[in-house]
C-alpha positions in Angstrom: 5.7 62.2 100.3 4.9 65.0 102.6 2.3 64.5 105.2 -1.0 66.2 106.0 -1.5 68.2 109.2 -3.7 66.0 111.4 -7.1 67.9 110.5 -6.5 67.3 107.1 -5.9 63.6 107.5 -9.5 63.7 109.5 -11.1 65.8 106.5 -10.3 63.8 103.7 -10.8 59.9 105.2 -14.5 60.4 104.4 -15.6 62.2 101.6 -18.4 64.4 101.7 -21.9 62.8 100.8 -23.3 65.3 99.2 -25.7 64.9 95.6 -24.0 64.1 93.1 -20.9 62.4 95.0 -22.5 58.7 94.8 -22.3 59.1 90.7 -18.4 58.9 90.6 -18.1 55.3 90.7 -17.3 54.2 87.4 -17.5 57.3 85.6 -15.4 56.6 82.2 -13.0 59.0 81.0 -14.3 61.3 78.2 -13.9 60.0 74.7 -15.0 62.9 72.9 -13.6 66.4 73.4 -16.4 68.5 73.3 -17.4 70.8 76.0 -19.0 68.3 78.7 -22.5 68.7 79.6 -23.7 69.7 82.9 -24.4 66.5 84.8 -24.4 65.6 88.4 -21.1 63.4 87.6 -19.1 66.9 86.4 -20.4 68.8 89.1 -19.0 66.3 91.9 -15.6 66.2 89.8 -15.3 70.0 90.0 -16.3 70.3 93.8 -13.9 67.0 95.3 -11.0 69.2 92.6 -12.0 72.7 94.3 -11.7 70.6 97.4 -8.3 68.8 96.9 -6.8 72.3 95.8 -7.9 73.9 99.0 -6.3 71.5 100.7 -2.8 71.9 99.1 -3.2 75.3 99.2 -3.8 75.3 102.9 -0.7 72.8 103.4 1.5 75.1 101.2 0.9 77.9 104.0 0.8 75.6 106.8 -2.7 75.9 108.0 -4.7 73.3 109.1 -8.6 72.9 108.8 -9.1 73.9 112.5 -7.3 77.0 112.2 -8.9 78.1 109.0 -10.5 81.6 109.4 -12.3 83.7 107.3 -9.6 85.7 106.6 -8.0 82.3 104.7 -11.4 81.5 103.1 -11.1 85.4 100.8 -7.7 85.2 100.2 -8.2 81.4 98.7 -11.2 82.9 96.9 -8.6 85.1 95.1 -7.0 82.1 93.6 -9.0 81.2 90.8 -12.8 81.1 89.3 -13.5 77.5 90.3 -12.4 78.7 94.2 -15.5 78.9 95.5 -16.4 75.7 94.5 -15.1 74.7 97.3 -18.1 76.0 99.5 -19.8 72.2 99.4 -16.4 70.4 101.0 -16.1 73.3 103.5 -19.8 73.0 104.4 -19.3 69.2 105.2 -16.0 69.9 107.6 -17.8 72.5 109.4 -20.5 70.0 109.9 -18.6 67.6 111.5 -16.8 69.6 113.5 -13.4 69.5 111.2 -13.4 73.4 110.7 -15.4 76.7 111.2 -18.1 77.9 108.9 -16.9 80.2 106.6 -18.8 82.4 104.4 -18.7 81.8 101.0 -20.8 83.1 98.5 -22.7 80.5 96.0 -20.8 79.8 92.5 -22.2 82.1 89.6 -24.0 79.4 87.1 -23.0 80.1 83.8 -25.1 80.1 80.4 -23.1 77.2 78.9 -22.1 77.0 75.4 -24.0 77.7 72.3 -23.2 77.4 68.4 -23.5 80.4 66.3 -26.7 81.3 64.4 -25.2 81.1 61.3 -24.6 77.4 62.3 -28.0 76.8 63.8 -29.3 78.1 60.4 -27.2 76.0 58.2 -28.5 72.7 60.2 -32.1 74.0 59.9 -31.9 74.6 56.1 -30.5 71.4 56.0 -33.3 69.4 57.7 -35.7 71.7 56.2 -34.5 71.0 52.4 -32.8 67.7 52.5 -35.9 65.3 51.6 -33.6 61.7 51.9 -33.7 62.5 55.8 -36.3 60.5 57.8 -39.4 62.5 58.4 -38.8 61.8 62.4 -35.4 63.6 61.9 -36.4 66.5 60.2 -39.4 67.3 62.7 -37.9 66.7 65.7 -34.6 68.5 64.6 -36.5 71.6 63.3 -38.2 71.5 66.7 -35.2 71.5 68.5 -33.3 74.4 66.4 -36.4 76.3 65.4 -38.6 76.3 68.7 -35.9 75.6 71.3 -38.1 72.8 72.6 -36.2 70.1 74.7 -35.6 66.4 73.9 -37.9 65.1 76.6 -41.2 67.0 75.3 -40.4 66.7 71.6 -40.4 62.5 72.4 -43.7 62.7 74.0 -45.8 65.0 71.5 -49.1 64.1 70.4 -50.7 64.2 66.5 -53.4 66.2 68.3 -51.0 69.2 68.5 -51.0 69.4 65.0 -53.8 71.1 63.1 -54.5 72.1 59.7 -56.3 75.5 59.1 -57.6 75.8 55.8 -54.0 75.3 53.7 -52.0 76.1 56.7 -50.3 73.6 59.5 -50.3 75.2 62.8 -48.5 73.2 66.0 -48.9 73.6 69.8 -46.1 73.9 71.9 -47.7 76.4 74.4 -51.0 78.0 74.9 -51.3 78.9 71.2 -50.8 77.9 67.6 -47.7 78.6 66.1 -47.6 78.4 62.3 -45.4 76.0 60.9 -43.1 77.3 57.7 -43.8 75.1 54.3 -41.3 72.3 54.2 -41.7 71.7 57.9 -45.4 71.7 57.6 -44.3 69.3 54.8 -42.2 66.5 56.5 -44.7 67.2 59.4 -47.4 65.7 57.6 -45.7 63.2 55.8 -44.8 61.9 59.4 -48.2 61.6 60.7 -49.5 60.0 57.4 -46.7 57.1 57.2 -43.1 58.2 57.6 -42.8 56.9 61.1 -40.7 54.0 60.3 -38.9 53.9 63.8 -41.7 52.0 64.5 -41.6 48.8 66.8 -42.5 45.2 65.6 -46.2 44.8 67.2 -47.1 48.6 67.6 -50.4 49.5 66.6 -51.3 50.5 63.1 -52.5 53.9 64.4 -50.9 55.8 67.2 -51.5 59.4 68.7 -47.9 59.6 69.1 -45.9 61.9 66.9 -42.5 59.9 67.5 -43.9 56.5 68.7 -40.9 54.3 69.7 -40.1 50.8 69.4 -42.2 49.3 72.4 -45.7 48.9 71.3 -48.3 51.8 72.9 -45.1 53.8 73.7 -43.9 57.2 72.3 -39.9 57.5 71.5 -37.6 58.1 74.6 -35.1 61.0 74.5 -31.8 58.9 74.7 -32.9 57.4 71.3 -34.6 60.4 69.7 -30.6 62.3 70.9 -28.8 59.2 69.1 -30.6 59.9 65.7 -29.9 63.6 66.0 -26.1 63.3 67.2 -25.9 61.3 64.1 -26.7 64.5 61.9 -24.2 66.2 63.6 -27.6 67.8 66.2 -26.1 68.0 69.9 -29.0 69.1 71.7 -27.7 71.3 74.6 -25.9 73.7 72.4 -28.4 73.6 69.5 -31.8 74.1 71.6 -29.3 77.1 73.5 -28.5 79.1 70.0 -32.5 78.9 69.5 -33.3 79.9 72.7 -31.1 82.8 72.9 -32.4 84.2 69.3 -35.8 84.0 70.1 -35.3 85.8 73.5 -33.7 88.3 71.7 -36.5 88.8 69.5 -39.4 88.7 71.5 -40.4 89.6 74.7 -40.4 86.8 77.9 -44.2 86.6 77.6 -44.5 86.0 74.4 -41.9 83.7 74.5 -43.3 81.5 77.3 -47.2 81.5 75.9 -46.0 80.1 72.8 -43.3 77.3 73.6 -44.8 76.5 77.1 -41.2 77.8 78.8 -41.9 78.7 82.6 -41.7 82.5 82.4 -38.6 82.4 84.9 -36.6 80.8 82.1 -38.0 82.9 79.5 -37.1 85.8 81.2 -34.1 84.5 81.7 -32.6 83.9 78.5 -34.0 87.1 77.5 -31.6 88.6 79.8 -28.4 86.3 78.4 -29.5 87.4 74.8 -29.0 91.0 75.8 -32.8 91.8 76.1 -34.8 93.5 78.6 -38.6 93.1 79.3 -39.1 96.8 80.7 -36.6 98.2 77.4 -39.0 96.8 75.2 -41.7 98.4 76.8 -40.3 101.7 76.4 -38.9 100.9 73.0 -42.4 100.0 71.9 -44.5 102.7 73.6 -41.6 105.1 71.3 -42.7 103.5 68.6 -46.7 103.8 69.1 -46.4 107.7 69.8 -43.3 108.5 67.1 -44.8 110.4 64.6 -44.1 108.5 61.4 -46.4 105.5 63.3 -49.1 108.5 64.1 -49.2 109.6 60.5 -48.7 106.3 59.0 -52.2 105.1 61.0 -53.8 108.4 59.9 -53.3 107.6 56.5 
């Protein structure tokens, strides 16, 4: 086996500490093959493999850690996408006196995967029209693919968030009332009026909590509320993406945030990803309110 130049045999007898690093103990190999989700465990597998490649690759030329330059550091960044992932590791050395500082610029976070719409649609319809599905099932899955709401608030929503308005069911997610479409409205109902039969033994007869769980006074927690959903084929991360991205790509960041309580960073956000701009559909709109056909349609 070939041996390490000296600095490298310093670098590597102590792995960085960084977040994330602890988590690798234990971690089991994958037993599913699809895409895996952003988790502090992946992100510490993909620096300390950015790292070890670094590391071969500076062997393979014959340089050592204490004579790495910045000149090394851009050509290594030429070597692949998950290059500069190796900005953490080098941080560390430098730190302890292992190598220089280099400059590297951060890693580009990426949107993550999403299904299509015509499959978000299809699972929607599905919850929406299917009426052996558990009422808990249908709501919090329509919830999910509908409003892009995550796992963690869907578990902890209240029955006071949903009000009737003369025939119509509206529901809070933000600062306003959304209206909710017929068969959700529906299974909505039929949830707060009996068809929570996830219920714990001892849980009170009445509850404020939409999805209470099984431990008496206490609302559903998200590992469970993602086991029933996995189970209809519902994989949260990619589903709540596809619904996120439509809807920024139909409404505006604003309107988006008020009405499913997103922070108006991440609205704006995945309005960008979808293709939309805030400051194009202010133009597009203030076309529209002085186009002619608008102007003679108001006049009439």
């Amino acid at each position: 086996m070939a041996r390490h130049p000296a600095g490298h045999h310093r670098a590597r007898r102590r792995p960085p500490a960084g977040p994330g690093i602890r988590h690798l103990a234990g971690d089991p190999p994958p037993t599913r093959q699809r895409p895996r989700p952003r988790t502090p465990t992946a992100h510490a597998r993909n620096n300390i493999h950015a790292a070890a490649g670094l590391l071969a690759w500076l062997r393979s030329g014959g340089i050592t850690l204490a004579s790495l330059g910045q000149a090394d550091i851009d050509e290594w960044l030429h070597t692949g996408p998950s290059a500069p992932l190796a900005r953490d590791f080098l941080a560390w050395a430098a730190s302890r006196g292992h190598c220089q500082r280099p400059a590297i610029p951060v890693p580009a976070r990426t949107i993550g995967a999403a299904i299509s719409q015509d499959q978000r649609w299809a699972l929607a319809t599905r919850l929406l029209h299917d009426n052996a599905l558990d009422p808990t099932d249908q709501v919090a899955g329509c919830l999910l693919l509908l409003y892009g709401q995550p796992l963690p608030r869907i578990a902890v929503m209240t029955t006071s968030q949903v009000t009737r308005h003369d025939s119509e069911v509206l529901i809070r997610l933000g600062r306003h009332d959304i209206p909710v479409p017929g068969p959700l409205a529906t299974a909505t109902l039929q949830l707060i009026h009996g068809g929570r039969s996830h219920r714990g033994v001892g849980s009170p007869p009445a509850t404020t909590w939409l999805f209470p769980g099984h431990l008496p006074g206490r609302p559903i927690t998200p590992a469970r509320l993602g086991e029933r959903l996995r189970a209809l084929r519902i994989y949260a991360q990619t589903r709540r993406r596809a619904a996120l991205l439509d809807l920024a790509a139909q409404l505006p960041a604003a309107v988006t945030a008020s009405l499913l309580g997103l922070h108006e960073t991440t609205a704006a956000k995945r309005m960008h990803q979808a293709g939309g701009d805030w400051s194009s559909y202010a133009a597009e709109l203030a076309r529209d309110l002085s186009s002619p056909t608008l102007t003679n349609s108001s006049a009439r």
